[in-house]
C-alpha positions in Angstrom: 87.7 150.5 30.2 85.5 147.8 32.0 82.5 150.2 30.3 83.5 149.6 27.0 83.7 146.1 27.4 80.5 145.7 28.7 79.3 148.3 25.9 80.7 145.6 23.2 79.3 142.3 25.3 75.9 143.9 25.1 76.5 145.1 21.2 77.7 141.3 20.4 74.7 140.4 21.8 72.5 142.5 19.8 74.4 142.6 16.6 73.6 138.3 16.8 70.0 138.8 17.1 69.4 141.4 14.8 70.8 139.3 12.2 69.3 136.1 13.3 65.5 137.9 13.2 66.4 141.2 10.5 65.8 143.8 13.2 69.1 145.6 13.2 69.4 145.2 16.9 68.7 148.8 17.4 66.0 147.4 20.3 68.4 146.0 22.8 71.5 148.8 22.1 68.5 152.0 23.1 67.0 150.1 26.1 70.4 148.7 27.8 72.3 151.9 27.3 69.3 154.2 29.0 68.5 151.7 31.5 71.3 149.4 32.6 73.9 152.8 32.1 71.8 156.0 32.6 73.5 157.1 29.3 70.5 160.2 28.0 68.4 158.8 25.5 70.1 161.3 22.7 73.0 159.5 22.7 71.7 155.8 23.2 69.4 156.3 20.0 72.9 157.6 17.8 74.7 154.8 19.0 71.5 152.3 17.9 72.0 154.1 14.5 75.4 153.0 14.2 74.5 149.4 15.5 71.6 148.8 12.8 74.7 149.7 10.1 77.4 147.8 11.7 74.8 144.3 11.8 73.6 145.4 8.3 77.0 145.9 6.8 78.2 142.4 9.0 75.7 140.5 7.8 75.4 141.8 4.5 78.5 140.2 3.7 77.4 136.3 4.2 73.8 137.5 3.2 74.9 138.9 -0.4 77.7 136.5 -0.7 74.9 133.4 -0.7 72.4 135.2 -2.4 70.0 135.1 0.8 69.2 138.8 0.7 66.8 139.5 -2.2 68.4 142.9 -3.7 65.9 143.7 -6.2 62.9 143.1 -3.6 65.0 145.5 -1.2 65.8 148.2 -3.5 62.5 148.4 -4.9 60.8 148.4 -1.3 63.1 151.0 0.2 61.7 153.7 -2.3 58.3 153.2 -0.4 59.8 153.1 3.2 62.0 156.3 2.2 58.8 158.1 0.8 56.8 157.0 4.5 59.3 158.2 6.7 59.4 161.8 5.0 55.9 162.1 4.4 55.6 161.0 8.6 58.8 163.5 9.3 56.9 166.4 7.7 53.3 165.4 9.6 55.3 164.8 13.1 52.9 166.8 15.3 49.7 166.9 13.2 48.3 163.0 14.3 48.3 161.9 18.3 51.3 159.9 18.8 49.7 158.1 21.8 46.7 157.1 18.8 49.0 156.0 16.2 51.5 153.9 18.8 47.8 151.9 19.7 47.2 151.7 15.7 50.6 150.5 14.7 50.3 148.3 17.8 47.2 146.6 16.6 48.4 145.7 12.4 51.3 144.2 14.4 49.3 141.9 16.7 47.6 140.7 13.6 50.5 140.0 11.8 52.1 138.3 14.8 49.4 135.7 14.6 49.3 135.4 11.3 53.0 134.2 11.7 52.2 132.3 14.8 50.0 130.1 13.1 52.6 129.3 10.6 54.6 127.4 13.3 52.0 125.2 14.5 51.8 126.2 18.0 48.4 127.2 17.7 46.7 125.3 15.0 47.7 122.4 12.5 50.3 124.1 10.0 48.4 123.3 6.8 50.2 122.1 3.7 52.7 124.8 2.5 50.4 127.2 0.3 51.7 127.3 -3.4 53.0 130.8 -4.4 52.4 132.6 -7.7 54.2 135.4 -9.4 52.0 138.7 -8.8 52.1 141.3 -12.3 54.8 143.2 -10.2 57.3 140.7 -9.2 57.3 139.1 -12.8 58.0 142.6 -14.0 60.2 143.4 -12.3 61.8 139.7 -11.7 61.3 139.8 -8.1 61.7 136.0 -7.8 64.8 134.5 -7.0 66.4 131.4 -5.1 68.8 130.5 -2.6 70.7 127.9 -1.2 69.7 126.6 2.6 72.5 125.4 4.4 70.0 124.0 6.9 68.4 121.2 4.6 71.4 121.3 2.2 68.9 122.3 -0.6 68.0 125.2 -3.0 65.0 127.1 -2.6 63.1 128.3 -5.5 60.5 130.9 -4.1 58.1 133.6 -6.1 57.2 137.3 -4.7 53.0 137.6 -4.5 51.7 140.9 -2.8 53.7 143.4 -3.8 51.3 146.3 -3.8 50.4 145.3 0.1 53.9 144.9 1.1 54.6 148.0 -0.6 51.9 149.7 1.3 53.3 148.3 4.6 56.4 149.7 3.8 55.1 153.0 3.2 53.6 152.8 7.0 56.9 151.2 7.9 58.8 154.5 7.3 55.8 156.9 8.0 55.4 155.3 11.6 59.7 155.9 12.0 59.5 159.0 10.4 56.3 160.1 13.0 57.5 158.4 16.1 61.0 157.9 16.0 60.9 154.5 16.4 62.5 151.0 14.3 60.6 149.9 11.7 62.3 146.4 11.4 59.5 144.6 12.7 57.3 145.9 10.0 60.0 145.5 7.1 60.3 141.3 8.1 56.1 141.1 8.2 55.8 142.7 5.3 58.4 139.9 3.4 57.0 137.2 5.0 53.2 137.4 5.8 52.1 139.6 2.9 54.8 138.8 -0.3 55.7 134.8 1.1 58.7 135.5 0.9 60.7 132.6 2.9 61.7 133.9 6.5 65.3 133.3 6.0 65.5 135.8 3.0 62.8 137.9 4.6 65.3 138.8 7.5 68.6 138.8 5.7 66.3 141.2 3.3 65.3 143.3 6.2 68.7 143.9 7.3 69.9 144.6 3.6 67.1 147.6 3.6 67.7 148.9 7.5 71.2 149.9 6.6 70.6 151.6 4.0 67.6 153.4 5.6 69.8 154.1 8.7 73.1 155.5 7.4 70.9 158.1 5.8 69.6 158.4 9.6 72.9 158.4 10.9 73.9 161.5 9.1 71.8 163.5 10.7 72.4 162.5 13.9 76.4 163.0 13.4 75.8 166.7 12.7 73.3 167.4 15.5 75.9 165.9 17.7 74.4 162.8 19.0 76.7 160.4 18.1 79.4 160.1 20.5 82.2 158.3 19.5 82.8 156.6 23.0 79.6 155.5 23.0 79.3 154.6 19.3 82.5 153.2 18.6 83.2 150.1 21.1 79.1 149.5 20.0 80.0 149.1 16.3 82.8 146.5 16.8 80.6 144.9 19.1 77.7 144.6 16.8 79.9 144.2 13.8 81.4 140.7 15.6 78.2 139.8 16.6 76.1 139.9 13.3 78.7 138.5 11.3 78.3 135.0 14.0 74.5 135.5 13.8 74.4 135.3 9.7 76.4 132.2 9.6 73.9 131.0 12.2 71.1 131.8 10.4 71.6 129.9 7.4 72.2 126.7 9.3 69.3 127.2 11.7 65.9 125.2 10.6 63.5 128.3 9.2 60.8 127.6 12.1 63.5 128.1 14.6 63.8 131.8 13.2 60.4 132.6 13.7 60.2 131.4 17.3 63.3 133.5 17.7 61.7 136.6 16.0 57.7 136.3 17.5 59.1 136.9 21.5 60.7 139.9 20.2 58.0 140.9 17.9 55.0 140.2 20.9 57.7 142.7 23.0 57.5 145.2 20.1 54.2 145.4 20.5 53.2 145.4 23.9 56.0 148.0 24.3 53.7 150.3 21.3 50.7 149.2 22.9 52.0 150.5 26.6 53.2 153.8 25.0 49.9 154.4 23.1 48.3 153.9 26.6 50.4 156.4 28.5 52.0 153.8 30.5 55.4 154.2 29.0 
């Protein structure tokens, strides 16, 4: 009993941050269940299956509801992140996983300076860059607004980039599919630093697209066993709590407090790639 409490502390905890930063909070549920409980490393990646759903169906609900989640920018991106992770599922074993953890590693580290310099921390933020329609998103009416419970305003935005976020998708699922690992990260750099999306609907966006990408996982994973339900279920109520707090939390949170919630666990993302690639993991 005092387990599956501290099972669902751990899963409020993750479920809150996953929707606060649109990484599904698969990265705390694998780590804390191998490490802190010496549960095998099958089982703790099911039961981060069923967390990314549980804080994707949570926060779906206050995301949707507001119109904070982009749908039309999610559907049509999950068609490239569902095409990388089967072409990386059928190449698993062809490419050195140790080369392509150092690769991924390295587009990240870009990326996470590119967003670093957004803040200010580094440089002077310059004056917010005016976005235009791309051929793509005015096809397919990619731009959209929402309303910011932060500044009590609605945001008009536009969708630029869509053939690069597209492609980053594409790697996004190709890198899960070859490695096994969460491709949130990528899914919330791709919004944000290459289609401008703003970083409120980039991670409410990113969590719309990781359920969807996960329950298809999670399928899997329930016939091959690894999902066991004492592990699983007092981790889905956990998350499910704690994602539905983090969403309301989100909207009223100032956007740059977002990204210097979401660049920590991105800068750990990497290193954590890096340190694989390396052979120190």
């Amino acid at each position: 009993m005092i387990e599956i409490i501290q099972f669902m502390i751990i899963a409020v905890l993750a479920g809150f941050l996953g929707s606060l930063v649109g990484l599904g909070g698969g990265i705390i549920i694998t780590p804390a269940l191998t490490i802190l409980f010496g549960i095998d490393i099958k089982y703790a990646i099911g039961a981060s299956i069923i967390a990314v759903i549980a804080t994707s169906s949570g926060s779906a609900i206050a995301f949707v509801k507001d119109h904070v989640s982009n749908m039309r920018v999610g559907m049509l991106l999950e068609v490239f992140t569902t095409a990388g992770g089967v072409v990386g599922a059928l190449m698993a074993g062809i490419f050195s996983s140790k080369l392509l953890y150092i690769f991924f590693s390295l587009i990240l580290l870009n990326s996470f300076y590119g967003m670093l310099k957004k803040t200010g921390l580094i440089t002077k933020v310059k004056k917010e860059e005016k976005v235009e329609n791309d051929k793509y998103a005015d096809r397919y009416k990619l731009n959209s607004t929402y309303y910011d419970k932060a500044t009590g305003k609605t945001v008009a935005y536009n969708v630029t980039n869509v053939p690069q976020g597209s492609l980053v998708m594409f790697g996004a699922g190709f890198a899960s599919g070859l490695l096994g690992i969460g491709s949130g990260a990528f899914k919330v750099v791709a919004l944000d630093s290459y289609m401008k999306l703003p970083i409120k609907v980039s991670t409410a966006t990113s969590n719309f697209m990781m359920g969807v990408t996960a329950t298809a996982s999670a399928l899997i994973y329930f016939f091959n066993g690894t999902i066991n339900p004492a592990i699983a279920a007092p981790i889905a109520i956990g998350t499910l709590i704690g994602s539905r707090t983090g969403a309301k939390v989100m909207q009223r949170l100032d956007a740059k407090y977002i990204r210097y919630i979401f660049l920590p666990i991105l800068l750990f993302t990497i290193v954590n790639m890096f340190l694989k690639g390396v052979g120190v993991l």
